[in-house]
N, C-alpha and C positions, 0 to 999 in steps of 0.2 A: 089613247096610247095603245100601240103597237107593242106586245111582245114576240121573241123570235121562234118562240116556242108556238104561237099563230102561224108562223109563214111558212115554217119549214118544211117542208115537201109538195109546197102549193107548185103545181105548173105557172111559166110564164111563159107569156105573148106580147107582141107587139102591136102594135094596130092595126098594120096589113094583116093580124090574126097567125103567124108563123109563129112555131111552137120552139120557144127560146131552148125550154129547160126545166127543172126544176130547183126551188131554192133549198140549201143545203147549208145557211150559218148566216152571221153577219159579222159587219167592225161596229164598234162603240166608237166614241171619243171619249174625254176625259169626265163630261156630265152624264155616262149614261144613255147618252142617244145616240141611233143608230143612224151610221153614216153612208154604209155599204153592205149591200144582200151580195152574199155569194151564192152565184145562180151554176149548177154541175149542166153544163153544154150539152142538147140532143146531138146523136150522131149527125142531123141534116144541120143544125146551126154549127157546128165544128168546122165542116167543111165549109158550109156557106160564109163563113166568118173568117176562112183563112189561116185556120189552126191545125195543126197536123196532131190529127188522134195515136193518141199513146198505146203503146200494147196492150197496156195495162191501165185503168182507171178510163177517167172522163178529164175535160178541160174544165175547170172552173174559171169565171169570170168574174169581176166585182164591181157589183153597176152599183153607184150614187144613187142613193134613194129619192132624188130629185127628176130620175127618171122614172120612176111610179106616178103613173095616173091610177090607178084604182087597185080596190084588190074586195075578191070574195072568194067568187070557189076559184078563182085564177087569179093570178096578179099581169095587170097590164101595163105595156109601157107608154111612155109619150113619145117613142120614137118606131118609124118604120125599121124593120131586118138591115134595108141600106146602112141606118140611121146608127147601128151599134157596131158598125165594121170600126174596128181601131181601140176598142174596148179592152180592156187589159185585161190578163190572166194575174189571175189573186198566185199571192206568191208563197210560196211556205204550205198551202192547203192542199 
């Protein structure tokens, strides 16, 4: 088992190896397990993702932790940079 207090400020990557982000929270459901990492957007994946950077803060996003293939000193995903275009911004964070 995963706590969020492990993940939080781990860098992520994708397979193609682009430098997503770092993770910055998560969602639970009603048992206690985590459904979604909120990953705070590098300036390069903002723009490459189609987000218009704020004056102020970062983008955060909320990826399903169904797209986690691994994690140690990085967490990586099962999807290419193309692969996370359309990914939502976490709302309220």
């Amino acid at each position: 088992m995963v706590k969020v207090s492990e993940i939080n400020g781990k860098k992520v990557i994708t397979t193609d190896a682009f430098n997503v982000g770092k993770v910055s929270g998560a969602e639970m459901d009603d048992q206690w397990k985590i459904t979604h990492v909120h990953v705070d957007l590098s300036k390069e994946a903002t723009n490459e993702l189609g987000f218009k950077k704020p004056v102020l803060g970062h983008i955060t996003i909320c990826l399903p932790v169904n797209q986690i293939q691994g994690f140690g000193d990085v967490i990586t995903l099962s999807k290419t940079r193309e692969g996370l275009k359309g990914i939502p911004e976490c709302k309220g964070s």
